[in-house]
C-alpha positions as CSV (number, residue, x, y, z in Angstrom):
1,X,-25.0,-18.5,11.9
2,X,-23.4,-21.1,10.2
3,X,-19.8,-21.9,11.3
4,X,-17.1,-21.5,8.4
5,X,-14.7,-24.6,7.8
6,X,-11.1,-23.3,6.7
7,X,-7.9,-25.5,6.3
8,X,-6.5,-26.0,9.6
9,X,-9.7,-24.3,11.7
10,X,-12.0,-26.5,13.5
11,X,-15.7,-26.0,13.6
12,X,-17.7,-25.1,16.6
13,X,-19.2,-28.3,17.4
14,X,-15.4,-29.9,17.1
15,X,-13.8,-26.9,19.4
16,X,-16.7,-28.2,22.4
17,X,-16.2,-32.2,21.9
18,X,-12.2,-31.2,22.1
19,X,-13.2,-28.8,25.0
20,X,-15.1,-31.3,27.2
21,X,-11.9,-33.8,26.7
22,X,-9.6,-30.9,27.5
23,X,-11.9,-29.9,30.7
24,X,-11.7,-33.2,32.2
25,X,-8.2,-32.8,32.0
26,X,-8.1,-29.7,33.4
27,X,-9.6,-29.3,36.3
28,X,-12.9,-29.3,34.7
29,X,-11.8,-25.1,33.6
30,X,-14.4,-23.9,31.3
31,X,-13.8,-24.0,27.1
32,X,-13.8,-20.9,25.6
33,X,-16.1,-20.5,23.2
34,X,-15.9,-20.3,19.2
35,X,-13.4,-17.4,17.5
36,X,-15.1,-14.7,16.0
37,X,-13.6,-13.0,13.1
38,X,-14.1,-15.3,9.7
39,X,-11.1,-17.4,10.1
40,X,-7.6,-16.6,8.6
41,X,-9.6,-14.0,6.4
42,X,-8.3,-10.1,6.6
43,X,-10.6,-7.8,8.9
44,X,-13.2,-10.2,9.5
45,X,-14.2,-10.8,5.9
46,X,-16.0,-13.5,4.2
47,X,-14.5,-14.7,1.0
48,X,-18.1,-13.8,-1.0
49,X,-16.1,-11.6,-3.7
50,X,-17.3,-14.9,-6.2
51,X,-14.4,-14.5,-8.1
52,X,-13.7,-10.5,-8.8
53,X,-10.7,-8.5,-7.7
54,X,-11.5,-7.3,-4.0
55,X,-10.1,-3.7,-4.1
56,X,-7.4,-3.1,-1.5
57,X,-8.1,-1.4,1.4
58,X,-6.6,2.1,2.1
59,X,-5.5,3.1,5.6
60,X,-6.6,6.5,6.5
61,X,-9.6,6.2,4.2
62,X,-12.1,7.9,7.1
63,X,-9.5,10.7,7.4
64,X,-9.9,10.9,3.3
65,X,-13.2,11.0,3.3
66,X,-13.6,13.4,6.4
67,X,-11.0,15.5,4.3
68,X,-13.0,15.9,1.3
69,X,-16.1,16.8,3.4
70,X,-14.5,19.6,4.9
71,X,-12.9,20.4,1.6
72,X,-16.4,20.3,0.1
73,X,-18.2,22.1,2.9
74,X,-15.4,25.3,2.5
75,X,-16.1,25.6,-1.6
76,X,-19.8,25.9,-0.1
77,X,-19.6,28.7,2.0
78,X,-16.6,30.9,0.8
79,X,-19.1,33.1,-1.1
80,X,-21.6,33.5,2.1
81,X,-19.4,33.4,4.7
82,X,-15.6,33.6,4.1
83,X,-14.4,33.2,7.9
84,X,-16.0,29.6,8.2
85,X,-14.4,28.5,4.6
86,X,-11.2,29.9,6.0
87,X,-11.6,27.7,9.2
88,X,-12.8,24.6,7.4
89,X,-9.9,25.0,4.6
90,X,-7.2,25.1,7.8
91,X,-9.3,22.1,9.6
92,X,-8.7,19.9,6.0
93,X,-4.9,21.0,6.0
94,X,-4.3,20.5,9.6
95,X,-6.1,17.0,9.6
96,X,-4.2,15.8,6.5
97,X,-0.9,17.0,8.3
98,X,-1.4,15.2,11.4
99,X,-2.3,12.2,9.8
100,X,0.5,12.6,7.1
101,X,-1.5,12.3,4.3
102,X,-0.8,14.7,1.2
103,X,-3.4,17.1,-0.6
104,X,-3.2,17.2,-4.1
105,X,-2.1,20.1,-5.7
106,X,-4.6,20.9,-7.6
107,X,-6.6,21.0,-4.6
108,X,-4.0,22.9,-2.5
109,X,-4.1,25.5,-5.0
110,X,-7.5,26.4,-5.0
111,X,-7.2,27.0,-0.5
112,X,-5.2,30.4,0.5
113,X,-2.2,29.2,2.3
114,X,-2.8,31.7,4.8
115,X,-6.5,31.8,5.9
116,X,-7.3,28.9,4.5
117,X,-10.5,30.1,2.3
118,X,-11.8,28.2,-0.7
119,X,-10.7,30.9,-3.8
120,X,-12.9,31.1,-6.2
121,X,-12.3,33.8,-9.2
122,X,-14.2,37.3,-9.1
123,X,-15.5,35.6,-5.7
124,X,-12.9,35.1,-2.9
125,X,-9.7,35.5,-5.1
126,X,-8.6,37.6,-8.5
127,X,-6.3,36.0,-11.4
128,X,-3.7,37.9,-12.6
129,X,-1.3,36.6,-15.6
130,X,2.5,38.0,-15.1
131,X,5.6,38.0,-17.6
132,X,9.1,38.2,-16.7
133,X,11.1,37.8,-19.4
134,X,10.8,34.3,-21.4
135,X,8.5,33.6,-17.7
136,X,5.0,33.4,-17.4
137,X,3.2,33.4,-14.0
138,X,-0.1,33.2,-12.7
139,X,-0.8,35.4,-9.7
140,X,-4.1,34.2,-7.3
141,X,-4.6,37.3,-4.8
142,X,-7.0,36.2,-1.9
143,X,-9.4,38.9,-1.1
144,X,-10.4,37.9,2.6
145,X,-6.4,38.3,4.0
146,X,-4.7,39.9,0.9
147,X,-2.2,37.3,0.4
148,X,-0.2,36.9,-3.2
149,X,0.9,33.2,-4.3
150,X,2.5,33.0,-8.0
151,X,2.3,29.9,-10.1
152,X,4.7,28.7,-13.1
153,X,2.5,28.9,-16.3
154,X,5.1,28.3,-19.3
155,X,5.1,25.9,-22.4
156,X,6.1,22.6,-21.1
157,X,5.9,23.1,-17.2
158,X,4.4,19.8,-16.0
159,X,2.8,19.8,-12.1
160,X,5.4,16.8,-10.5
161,X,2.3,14.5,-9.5
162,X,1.1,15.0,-13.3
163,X,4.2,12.7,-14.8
164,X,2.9,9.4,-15.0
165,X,6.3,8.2,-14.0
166,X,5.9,10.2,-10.6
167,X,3.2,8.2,-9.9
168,X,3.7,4.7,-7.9
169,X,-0.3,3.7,-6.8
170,X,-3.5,4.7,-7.4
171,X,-6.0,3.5,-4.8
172,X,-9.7,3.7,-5.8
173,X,-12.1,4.0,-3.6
174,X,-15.2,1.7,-3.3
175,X,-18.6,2.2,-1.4
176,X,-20.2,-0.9,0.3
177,X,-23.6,-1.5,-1.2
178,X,-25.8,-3.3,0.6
């Protein structure tokens, strides 16, 4: 390995001649050895990116990730078996809560706030379009617990998250290739 020179960081080689002259000093106490972790760079990192915008790093990515797997893994099997969608859907929900990270909405509304199953149309859930008035709803039923959530569907209703002015930072995610 090949020791990386920084402004204001000493080499290796520099840190044991300035050792052996701080030892005698000492009491002949031992040097410690050379610093890992790449200098003043963040996390350890090498500055390799040869010029491009590094992206920035998101805290709670593994919860993300572990999230969408879970999300993922309860779409699978709410047409097999409903009970293990409904357990994975709660696991997502109750691992984004402790970590206080938000769903989406469009992704909440696809999980039964109650059980927690994945609702998929004809499959796990019916659609039902309601009027009241100048009001139009949409009505998911889940058909694993029964339970009714309505949705605002009239001309001009925007979902909050949807209004590009709501919106403060996107992070993009970026896989390490190797």
């Amino acid at each position: 390995m090949v020791p990386v020179e920084s402004s204001g960081c000493e080499t290796s080689k520099q840190k044991q001649k300035n050792g052996k002259a701080e030892n005698q000093k000492r009491n002949d106490k031992p040097a410690k050895g050379p610093q890992r972790g790449g200098g003043n760079q963040p996390n350890g990192s090498n500055n390799n990116n040869n010029g491009k915008k590094q992206a920035r790093l998101c805290p709670g990515r593994d919860t993300y990730e572990r999230m969408n797997f879970l999300y993922q893994a309860s779409v699978l099997m709410a047409d097999s078996v409903p009970a293990l969608s409904g357990s994975y859907g709660k696991l997502m929900k109750s691992i984004g809560k402790k970590a206080t990270l938000r769903i989406e909405p469009a992704i909440k509304r696809t999980l039964c706030a109650r059980c927690g199953v994945a609702l998929m149309p004809a499959k796990t859930a019916e659609y039902h379009e309601h009027s009241q008035g100048n009001l139009n709803f949409v009505e998911v039923a889940c058909n694993v617990c029964g339970y009714r959530k309505r949705y605002r569907n009239w001309k001009g209703h925007k979902i909050h998250l949807d209004d590009p002015k709501s919106v403060v930072e996107t992070l993009t995610f970026e896989t390490k290739t190797e």
